[in-house]
N, C-alpha and C positions, 0 to 999 in steps of 0.2 A: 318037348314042352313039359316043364313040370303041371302038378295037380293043381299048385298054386293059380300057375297061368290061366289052367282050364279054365281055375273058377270064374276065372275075372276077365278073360276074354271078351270082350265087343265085337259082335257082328253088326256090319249096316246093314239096315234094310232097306227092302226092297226100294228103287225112288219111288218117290209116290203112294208108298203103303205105308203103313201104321207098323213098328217094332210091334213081335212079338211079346204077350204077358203072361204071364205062369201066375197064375194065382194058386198054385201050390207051391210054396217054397220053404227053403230048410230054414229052422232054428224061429218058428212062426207059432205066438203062444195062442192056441186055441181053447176054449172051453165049451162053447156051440157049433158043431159042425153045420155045413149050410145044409145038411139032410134034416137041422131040428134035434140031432142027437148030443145029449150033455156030457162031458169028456172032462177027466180030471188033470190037474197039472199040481204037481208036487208043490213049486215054488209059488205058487198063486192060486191056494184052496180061494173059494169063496161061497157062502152061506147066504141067501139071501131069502127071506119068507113069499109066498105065494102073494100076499099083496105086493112087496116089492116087485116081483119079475113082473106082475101086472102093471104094474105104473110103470116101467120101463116100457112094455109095450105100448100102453098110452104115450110116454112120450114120444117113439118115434114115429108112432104113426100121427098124430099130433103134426107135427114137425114138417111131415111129410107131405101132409095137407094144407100147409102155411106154404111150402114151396112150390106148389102146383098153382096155389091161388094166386100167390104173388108171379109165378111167372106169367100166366094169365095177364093179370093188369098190366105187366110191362105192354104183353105183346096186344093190347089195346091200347096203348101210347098214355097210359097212368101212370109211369114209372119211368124215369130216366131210363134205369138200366137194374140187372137184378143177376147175385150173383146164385147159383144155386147150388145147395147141397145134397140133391139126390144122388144116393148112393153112400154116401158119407153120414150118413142120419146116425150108426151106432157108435162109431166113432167120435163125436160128438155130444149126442146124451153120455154113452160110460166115460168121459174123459169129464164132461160137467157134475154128473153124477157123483164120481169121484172127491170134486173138493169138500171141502168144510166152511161154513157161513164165513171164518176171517179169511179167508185163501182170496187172493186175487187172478182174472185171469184177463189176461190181454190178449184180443183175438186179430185176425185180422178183417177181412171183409165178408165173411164166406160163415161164419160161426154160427149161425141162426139158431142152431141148437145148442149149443151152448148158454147165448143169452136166454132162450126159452128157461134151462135149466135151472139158472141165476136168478129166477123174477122176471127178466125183464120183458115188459108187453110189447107183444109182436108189433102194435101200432105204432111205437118208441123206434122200430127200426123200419119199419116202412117209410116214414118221413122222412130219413134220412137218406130210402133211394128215390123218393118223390123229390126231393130239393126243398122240402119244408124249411127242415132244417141239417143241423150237424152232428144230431143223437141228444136224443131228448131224456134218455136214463141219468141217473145218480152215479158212476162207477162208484165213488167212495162207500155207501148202500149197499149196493148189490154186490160188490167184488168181482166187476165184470167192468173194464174200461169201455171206451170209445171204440171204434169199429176205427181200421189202421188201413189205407187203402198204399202208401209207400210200402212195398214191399221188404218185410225184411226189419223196419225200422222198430215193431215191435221187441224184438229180442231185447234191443238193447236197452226198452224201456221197463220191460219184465225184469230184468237182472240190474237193472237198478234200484227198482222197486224192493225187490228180493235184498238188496245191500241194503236199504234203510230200515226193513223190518229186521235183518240180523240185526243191524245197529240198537237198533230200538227194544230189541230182546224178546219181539215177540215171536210167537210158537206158532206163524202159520207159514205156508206155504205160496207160492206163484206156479200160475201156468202159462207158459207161452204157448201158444200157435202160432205156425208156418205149414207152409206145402212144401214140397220135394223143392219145386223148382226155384225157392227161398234159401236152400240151402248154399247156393251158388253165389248167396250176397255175401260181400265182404262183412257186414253190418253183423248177420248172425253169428259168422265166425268168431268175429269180435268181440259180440255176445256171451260167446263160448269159454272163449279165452278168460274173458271178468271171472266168470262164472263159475270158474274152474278154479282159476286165482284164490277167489278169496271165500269158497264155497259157500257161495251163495244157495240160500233153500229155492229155487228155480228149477221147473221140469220142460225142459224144451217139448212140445208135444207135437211130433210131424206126421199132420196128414199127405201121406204120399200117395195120392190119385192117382197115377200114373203119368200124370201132362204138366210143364208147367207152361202154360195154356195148350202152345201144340210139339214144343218138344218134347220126344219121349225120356223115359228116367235116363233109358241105355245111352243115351248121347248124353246125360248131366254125371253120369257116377260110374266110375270102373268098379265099386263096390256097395253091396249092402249098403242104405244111407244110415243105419243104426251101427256099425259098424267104426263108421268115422269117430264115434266119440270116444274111443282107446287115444284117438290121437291125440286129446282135451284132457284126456286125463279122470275121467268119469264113464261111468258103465252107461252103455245101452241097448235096448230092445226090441226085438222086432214081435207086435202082437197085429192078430187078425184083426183087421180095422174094421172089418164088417160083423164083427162078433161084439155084441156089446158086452156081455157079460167077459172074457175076456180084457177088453178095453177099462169096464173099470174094476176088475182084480191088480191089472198092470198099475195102472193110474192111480190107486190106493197106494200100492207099496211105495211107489217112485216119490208122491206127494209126503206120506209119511218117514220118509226116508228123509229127503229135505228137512221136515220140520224138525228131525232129529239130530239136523247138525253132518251130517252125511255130505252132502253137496248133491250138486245138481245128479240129471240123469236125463238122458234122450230117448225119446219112445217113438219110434218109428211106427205108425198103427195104417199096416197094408191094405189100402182100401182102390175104391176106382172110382170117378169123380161119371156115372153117369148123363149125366149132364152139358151143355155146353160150357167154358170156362164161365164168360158171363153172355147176357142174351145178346151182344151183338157179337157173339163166336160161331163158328161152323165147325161143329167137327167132326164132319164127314168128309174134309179136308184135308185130315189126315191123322186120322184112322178108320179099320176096317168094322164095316156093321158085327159082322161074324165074332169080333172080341168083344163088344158090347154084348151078342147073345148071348156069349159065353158068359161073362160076370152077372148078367142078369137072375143067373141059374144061382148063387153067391148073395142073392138082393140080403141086409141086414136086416129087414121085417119080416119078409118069409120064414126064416130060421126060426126068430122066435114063437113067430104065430106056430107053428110045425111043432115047436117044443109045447108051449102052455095044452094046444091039444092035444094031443098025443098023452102030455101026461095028467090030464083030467083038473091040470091049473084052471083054465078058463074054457070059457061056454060058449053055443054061437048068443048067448042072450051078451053076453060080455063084446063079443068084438061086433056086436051090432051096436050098441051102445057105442062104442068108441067111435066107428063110422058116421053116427048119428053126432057126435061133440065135433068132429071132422069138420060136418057139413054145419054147424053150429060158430064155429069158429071161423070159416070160410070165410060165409057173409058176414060177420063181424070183422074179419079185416076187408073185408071189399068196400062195406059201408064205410066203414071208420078213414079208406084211405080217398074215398071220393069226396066226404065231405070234409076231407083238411083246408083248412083257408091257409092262404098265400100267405106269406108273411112280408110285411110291409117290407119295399126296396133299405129304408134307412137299417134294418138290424143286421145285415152285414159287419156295423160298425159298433154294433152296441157289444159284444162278445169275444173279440178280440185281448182286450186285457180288461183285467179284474177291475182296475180305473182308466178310463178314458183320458190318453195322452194331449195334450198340446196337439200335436200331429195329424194324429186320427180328428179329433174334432175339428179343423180346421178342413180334412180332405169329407168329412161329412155335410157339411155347411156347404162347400162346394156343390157335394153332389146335390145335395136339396133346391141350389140354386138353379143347378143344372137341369135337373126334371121340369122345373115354377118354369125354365124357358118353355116348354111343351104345350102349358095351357094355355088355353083361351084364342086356339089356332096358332101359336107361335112354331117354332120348326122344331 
């Protein structure tokens, strides 16, 4: 068996058990080790001030307290459903962190941090897992689209978007997200291929949790998923998803690479989705507790709280304060999503197209007709 094969060999596993994870793997850009220790990398210096590494702290632990709250509300039947992104928090801030106010970034359902990054209020996206509505943010504003629940369907809207600003000659950048298990859509491929075509300023940015809900990576890819994009025609990266400082050294160059006419690039940012996929998942189903302990020991906020102490950045007056905006925050999205009023049955129909067709207003009249049977004891 050549070395080649070694590498790429597929074992199944056990039935019924979870594949093995190696959260140490080769060609993996680090700059925070999960001990809290700061690590240099040649091709990805990065400089940032003592307030800055503090506000990144804030953000994910921010972040992190938006996703406990809001899973909370689900599992008090507040929320249709709720996707969550613990574990994925640095990943996330350093990949938003990363853009520039003209950048756009199209997520898919899972982003939460991201949009935080961007502006956009946490309330803006709880509506849209309560059924208020369909995302109540500006994307053209924030540079942050709509929340994408087709899988996969982002890419091809990101590198489209990427073609009209080359067109248009402007100097920013696009970020896509996807998860591992997105990479398997034909859509992203396809993505890939434009993208590549006609170098588009587009940064594919894949969080690969390990699941795409419960199948493991080892059954979607005989290789590295950063890996694959030699085959496109464009470099890509594998950085520690749980390092955020890493993630936006990566995310900087890739974006500024883009804007410079480069073409695209793929960033694979090695994380683990602790969490269920979404709240109506189990994933003790399949996989084993014992690799969740394991990645735990890896969490993306420990590393840095471990850094800022250790190096006399911040205080406990500092992360008691942030604990305190936590619990500040909390209840302001619990309030804020208890008291959403319903939105009348008719604006399904008002949002559809920029003018109300022939069509639509006819099947609207209907339904209003349709309800008036209801009243006054009718069926």
């Amino acid at each position: 068996m050549t070395a080649l094969h070694q590498a790429t060999e597929v074992v199944d596993p056990v039935p019924g058990a979870s594949a093995p994870h190696l959260p140490q793997q080769p060609d993996l850009i680090q700059l925070l080790t999960p001990e809290g220790e700061r690590v240099g990398h040649p091709d990805y210096p990065l400089d940032l001030s003592d307030d800055e590494l503090r506000a990144l702290y804030r953000d994910l632990a921010l972040i992190r307290r938006w996703d406990v709250e809001a899973t909370a509300l689900q599992r008090q039947g507040e929320l249709g459903i709720w996707a969550s992104l613990l574990g994925q928090e640095a990943a996330q801030i350093g990949a938003g962190r990363a853009m520039r106010p003209g950048d756009m970034a199209f997520p898919t359902y899972r982003e939460h941090g991201v949009a935080w990054a961007r502006g956009v209020d946490p309330l803006q996206v709880m509506s849209l897992f309560r059924g208020v509505d369909n995302g109540g943010w500006d994307p053209a504003k924030l540079g942050f689209n709509l929340y994408t629940i087709v899988i996969g369907s982002q890419c091809l809207h990101a590198t489209g978007y990427a073609m009209g600003m080359q067109r248009d000659g402007a100097e920013n950048a696009v970020l896509a997200f996807l998860g591992d298990g997105a990479t398997s859509q034909g859509e992203v491929n396809e993505a890939m291929i434009f993208a590549a075509s006609f170098a588009a300023p587009v940064v594919f940015f894949c969080q690969n949790n390990q699941y795409a809900i419960s199948v493991p990576l080892e059954r979607q890819s005989r290789v590295p998923l950063y890996q694959r994009a030699a085959g496109f025609g464009f470099p890509g990266v594998r950085v520690d998803g749980n390092d955020v400082l890493a993630v936006l050294a990566v995310t900087r160059a890739a974006l500024a690479a883009a804007r410079e006419g480069q073409g695209p690039t793929f960033i694979e940012a090695f994380t683990y989705r602790m969490g269920a996929h979404t709240t109506s998942d189990d994933p003790t189903r399949y996989r084993l507790a014992s690799e969740l302990e394991e990645w735990k020991l890896r969490d993306p906020i420990a590393r840095v709280k471990a850094y800022l102490a250790r190096s006399g950045i911040a205080d406990h007056a500092f992360f008691d304060s942030v604990d305190a905006e936590g619990d500040e925050l909390a209840a302001r999205i619990r309030t804020g999503t208890l008291d959403m009023p319903d939105p009348a049955p008719t604006e399904m129909f008002d949002h559809v197209f920029a003018e109300q067709t022939p069509e639509l207003a006819a099947q609207r009249a209907q339904f209003v007709k349709y309800r008036a049977s209801f009243e006054g004891g009718g069926h």
